[in-house]
C-alpha positions as CSV (number, residue, x, y, z in Angstrom):
1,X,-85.2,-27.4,11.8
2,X,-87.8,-28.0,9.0
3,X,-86.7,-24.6,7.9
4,X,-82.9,-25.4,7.9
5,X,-83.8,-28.4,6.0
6,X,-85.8,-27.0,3.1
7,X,-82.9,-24.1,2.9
8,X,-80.4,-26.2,3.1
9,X,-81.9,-28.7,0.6
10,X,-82.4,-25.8,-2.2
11,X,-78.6,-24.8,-1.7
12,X,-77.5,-27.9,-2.5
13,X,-79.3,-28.0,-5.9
14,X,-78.3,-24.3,-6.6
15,X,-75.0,-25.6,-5.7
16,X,-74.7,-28.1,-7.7
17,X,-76.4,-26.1,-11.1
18,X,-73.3,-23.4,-9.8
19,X,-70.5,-26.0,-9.9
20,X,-71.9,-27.5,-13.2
21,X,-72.0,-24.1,-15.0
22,X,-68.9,-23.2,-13.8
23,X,-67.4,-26.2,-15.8
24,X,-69.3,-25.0,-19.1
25,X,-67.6,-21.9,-18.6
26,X,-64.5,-23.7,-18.2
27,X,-65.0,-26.2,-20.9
28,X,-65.8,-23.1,-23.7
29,X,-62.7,-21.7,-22.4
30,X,-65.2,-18.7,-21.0
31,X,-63.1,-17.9,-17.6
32,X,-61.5,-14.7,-18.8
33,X,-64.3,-13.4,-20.5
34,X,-65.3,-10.6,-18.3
35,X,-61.6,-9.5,-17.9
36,X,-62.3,-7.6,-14.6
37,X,-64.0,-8.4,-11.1
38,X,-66.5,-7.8,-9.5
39,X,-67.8,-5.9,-13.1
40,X,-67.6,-7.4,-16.4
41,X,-66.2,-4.6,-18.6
42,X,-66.7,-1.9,-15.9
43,X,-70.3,-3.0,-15.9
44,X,-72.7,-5.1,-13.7
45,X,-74.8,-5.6,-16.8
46,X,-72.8,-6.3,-19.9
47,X,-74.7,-5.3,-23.3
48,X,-73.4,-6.9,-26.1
49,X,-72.2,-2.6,-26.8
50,X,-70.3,-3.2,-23.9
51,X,-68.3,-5.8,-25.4
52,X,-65.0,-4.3,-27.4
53,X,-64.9,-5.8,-30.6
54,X,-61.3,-7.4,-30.1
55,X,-62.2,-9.0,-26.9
56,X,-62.3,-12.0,-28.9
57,X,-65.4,-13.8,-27.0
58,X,-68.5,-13.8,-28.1
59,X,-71.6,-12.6,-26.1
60,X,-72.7,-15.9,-25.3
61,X,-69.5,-16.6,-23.7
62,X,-69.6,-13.4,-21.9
63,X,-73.1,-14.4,-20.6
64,X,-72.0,-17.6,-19.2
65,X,-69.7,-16.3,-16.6
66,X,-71.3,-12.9,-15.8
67,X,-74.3,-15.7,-15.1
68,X,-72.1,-17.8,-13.1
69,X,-70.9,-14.5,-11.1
70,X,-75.0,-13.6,-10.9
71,X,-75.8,-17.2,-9.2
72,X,-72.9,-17.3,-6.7
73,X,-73.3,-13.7,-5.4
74,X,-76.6,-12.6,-5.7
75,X,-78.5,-15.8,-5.0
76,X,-76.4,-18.6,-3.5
77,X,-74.9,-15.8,-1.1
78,X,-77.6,-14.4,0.6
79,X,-79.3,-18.0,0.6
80,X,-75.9,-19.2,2.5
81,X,-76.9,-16.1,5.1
82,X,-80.2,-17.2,5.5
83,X,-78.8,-20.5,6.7
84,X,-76.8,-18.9,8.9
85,X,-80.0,-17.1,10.6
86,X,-81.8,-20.4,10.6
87,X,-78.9,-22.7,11.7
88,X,-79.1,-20.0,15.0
89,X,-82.2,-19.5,15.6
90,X,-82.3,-23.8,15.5
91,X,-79.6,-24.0,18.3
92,X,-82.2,-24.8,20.8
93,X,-82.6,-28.1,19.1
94,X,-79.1,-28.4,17.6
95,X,-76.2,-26.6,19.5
96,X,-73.6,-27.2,16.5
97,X,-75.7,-26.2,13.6
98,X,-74.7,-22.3,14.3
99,X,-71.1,-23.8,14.1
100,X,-71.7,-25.6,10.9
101,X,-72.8,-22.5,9.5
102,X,-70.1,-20.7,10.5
103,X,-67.9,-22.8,8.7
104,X,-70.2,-22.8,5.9
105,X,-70.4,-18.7,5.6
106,X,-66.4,-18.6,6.1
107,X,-66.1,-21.0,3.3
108,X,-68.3,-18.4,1.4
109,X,-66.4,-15.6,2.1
110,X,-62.9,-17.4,1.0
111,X,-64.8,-18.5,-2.6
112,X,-65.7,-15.1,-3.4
113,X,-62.1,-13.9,-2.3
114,X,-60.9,-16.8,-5.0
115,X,-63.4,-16.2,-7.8
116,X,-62.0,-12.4,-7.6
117,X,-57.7,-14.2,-7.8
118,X,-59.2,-16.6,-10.2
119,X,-59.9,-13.5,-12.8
120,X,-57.1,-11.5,-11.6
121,X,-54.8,-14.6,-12.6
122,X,-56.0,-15.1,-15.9
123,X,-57.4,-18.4,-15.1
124,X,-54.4,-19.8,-13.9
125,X,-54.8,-23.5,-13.5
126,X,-53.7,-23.5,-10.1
127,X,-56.3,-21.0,-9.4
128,X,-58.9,-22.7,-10.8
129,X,-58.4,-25.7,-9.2
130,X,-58.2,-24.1,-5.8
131,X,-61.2,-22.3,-6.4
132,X,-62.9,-25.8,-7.4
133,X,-61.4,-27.3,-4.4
134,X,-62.9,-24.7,-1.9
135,X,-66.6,-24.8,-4.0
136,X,-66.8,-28.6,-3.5
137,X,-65.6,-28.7,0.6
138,X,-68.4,-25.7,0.8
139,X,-71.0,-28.0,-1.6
140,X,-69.8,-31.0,1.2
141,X,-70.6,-28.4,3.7
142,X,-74.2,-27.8,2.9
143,X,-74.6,-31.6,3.1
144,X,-73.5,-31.8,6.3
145,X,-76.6,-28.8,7.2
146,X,-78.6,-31.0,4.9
147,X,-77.8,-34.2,6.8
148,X,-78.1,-33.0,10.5
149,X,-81.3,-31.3,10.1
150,X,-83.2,-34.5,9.1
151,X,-86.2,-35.1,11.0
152,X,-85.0,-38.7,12.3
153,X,-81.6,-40.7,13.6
154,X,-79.7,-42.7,11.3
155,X,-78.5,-46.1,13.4
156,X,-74.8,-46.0,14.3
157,X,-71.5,-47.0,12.0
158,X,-69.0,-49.6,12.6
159,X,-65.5,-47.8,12.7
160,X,-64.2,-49.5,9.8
161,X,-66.8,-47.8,8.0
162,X,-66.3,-44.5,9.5
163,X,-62.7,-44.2,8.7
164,X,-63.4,-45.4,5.2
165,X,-65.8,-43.0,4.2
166,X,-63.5,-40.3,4.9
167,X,-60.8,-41.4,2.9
168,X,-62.9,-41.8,0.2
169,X,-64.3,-38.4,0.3
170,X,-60.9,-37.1,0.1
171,X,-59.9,-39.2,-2.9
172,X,-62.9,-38.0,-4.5
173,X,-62.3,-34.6,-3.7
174,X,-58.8,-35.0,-5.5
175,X,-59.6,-36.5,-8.6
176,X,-62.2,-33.5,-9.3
177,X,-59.5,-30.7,-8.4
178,X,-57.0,-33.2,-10.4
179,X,-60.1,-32.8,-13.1
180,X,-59.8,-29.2,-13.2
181,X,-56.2,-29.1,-13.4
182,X,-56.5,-31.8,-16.7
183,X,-59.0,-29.3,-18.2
184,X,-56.8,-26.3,-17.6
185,X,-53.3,-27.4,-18.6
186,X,-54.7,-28.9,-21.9
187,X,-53.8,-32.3,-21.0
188,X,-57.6,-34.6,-21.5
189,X,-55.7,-36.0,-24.3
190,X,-52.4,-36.0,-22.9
191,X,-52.2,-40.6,-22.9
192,X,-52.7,-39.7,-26.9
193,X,-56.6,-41.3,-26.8
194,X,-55.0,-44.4,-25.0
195,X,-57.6,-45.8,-22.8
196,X,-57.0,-47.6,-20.5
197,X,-53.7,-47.3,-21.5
198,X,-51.7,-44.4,-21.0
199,X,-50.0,-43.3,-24.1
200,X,-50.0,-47.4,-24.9
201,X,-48.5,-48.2,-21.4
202,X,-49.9,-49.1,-18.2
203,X,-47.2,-46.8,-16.5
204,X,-46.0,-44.2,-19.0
205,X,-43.2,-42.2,-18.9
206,X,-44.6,-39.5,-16.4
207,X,-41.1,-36.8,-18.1
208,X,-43.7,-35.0,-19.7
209,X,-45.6,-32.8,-16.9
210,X,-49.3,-33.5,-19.0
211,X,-49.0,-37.0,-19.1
212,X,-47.5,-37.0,-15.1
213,X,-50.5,-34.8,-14.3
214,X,-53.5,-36.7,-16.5
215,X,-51.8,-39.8,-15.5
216,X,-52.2,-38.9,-12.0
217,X,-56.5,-38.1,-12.4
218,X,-56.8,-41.8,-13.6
219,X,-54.6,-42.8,-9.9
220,X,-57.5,-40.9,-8.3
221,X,-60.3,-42.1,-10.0
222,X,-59.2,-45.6,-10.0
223,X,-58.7,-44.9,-6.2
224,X,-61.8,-43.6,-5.5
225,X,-63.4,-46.1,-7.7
226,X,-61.7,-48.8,-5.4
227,X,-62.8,-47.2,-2.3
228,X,-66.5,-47.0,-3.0
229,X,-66.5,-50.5,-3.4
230,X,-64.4,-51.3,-0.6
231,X,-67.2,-48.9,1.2
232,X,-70.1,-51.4,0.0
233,X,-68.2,-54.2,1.4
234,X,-68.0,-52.6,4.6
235,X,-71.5,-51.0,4.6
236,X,-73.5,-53.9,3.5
237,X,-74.7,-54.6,7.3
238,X,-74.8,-50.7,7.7
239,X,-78.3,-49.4,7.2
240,X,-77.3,-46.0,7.3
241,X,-74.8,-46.1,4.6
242,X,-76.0,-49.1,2.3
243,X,-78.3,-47.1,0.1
244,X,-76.2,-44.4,-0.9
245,X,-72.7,-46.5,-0.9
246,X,-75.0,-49.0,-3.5
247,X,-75.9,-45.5,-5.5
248,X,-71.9,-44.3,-5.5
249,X,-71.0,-47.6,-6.9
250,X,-73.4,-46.9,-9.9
251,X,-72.5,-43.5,-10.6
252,X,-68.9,-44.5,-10.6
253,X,-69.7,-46.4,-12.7
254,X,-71.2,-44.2,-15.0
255,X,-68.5,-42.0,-14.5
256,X,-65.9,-44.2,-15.7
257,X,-67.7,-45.0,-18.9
258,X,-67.4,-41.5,-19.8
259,X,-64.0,-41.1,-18.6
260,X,-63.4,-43.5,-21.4
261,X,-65.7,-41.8,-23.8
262,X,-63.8,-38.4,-23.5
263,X,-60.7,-40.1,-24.0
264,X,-61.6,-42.0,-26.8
265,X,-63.4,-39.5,-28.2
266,X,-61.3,-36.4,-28.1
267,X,-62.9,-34.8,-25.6
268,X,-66.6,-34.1,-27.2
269,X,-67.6,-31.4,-25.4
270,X,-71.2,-32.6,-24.4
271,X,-69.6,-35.4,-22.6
272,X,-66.7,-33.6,-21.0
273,X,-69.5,-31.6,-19.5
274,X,-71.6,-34.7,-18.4
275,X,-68.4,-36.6,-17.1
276,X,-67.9,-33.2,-14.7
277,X,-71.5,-32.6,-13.7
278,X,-72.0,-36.8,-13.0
279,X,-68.3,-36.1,-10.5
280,X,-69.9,-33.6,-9.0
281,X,-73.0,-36.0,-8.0
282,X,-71.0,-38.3,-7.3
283,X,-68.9,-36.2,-4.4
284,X,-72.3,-35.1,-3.3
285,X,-73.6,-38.4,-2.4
286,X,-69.5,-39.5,-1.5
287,X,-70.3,-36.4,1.3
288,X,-73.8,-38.0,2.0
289,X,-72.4,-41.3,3.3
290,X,-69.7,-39.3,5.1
291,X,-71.6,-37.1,7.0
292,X,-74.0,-40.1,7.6
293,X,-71.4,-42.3,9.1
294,X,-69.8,-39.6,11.2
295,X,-73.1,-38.4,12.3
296,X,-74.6,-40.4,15.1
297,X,-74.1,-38.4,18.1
298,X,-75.8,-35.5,16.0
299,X,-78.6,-37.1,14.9
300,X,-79.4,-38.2,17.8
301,X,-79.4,-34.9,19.6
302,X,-81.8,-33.4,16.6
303,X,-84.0,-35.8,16.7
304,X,-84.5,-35.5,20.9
305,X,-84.6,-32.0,19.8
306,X,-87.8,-32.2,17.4
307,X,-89.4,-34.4,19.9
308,X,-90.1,-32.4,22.3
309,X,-90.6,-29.3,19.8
């Protein structure tokens, strides 16, 4: 299990660095610059030769998404199969981990099927977002691995707690696809650098499908700012939970500020990027708690597992 862990741990952190990136690419408007799949410009190597003068993106640009396409199949991929060879050789001590796995390395396989659509589409913002959506419940994934190969039992979770943590994860998980949809559709600055106004109202007129759809982010975030408080009330006697609900709380924090800061700012791009990469830290330790609170029976059965290893 100690294996699974450490594995499990560096996927997460590759993850993350992949998810991050991918954002860059999206925020220098980089998605279509290696027109075709799985190749960029017929090659697997691009040169800046390769590049046809009228392709009208620069080399850098190029380099960011062939590097994106480098991480996620050449490294993250074959790490993902080596957690699947650890998570079965482990099911002595953990029967579900092979099934964990599973899911995990089926999740893979539909990613890479929706990075290839995601070209292919020209970026469309639905596609985008569905390939962000699938990314993130896959990063969530590797949390679980993470969480259930610890070496000790986390104590048990009221229900109220439980239930909570779930919803929250899924708010969360909509306000970063919501996120990727803003960034797509051109609508950051759709409430005219109103903030926390919306185009000078608390409830604009949602006619205009930018405003409805950046309107509908801040519902999210406000939502899933609400529930991770909510979730510190109701963790505060839950040892388990407590740290990490207590660390959300912060980030979201954090993460508003910035919110505000792109806003306000018209979108400056090194902030855009940190408001992304600090949601994406934020879901991570959202899927943390969940997986915590949910967990018991698991833990317990890895632990009895390593004890008599």
């Amino acid at each position: 299990m100690r294996a699974v862990r450490w594995t499990s741990g560096g996927a997460l952190v590759l993850t993350y660095a992949l998810i991050v990136l991918g954002a860059w690419v999206r925020a220098t408007n980089s998605g279509l610059s290696c027109p075709d799949w799985p190749t960029c410009y017929g090659h697997w190597v691009p040169l800046p030769g390769d590049i046809p003068a009228d392709a009208g993106y620069s080399y850098l640009q190029v380099m960011l998404e062939w590097v994106h396409r480098l991480i996620a199949g050449v490294i993250l991929g074959p790490l993902i199969l080596v957690i699947g060879i650890l998570a079965w050789r482990a099911r002595g001590l953990s029967p579900r981990m092979p099934a964990y796995a599973g899911v995990l390395i089926l999740l893979l396989l539909v990613q890479a099927g929706l990075g290839g659509v995601t070209v292919l589409d020209q970026n469309s913002p639905w596609s985008v977002a569905l390939h962000l959506g699938t990314a993130l419940v896959l990063f969530s994934i590797i949390c679980l691995i993470f969480q259930r190969s610890a070496p000790t039992p986390h104590r048990e979770v009221a229900a109220p707690a439980r239930r909570l943590s779930g919803l929250v994860w899924l708010l969360a998980l909509g306000a970063m696809v919501s996120a990727a949809m803003v960034a797509k559709t051109g609508s950051a600055l759709a409430c005219s650098t109103s903030w926390p106004l919306c185009d000078g109202a608390l409830v604009p007129d949602l006619g205009d499908p930018q405003i409805r759809l950046h309107f509908t982010h801040r519902l999210l975030a406000l939502a899933t700012a609400i529930g991770v408080l909510a979730l510190v009330i109701a963790g505060r006697g839950e040892a388990a939970i407590r740290p990490l609900a207590w660390l959300a709380l912060g980030l979201v924090a954090v993460e508003i500020a910035l919110g505000a800061v792109v806003v306000l700012g018209e979108v400056p791009f090194l902030t855009a990027l940190a408001h992304q990469a600090l949601g994406v830290l934020v879901f991570a330790v959202l899927s943390l708690v969940m997986w915590r609170a949910l967990g018991r029976a698991s833990d317990r059965e890895v632990a009895h597992g390593l004890s008599h290893a």
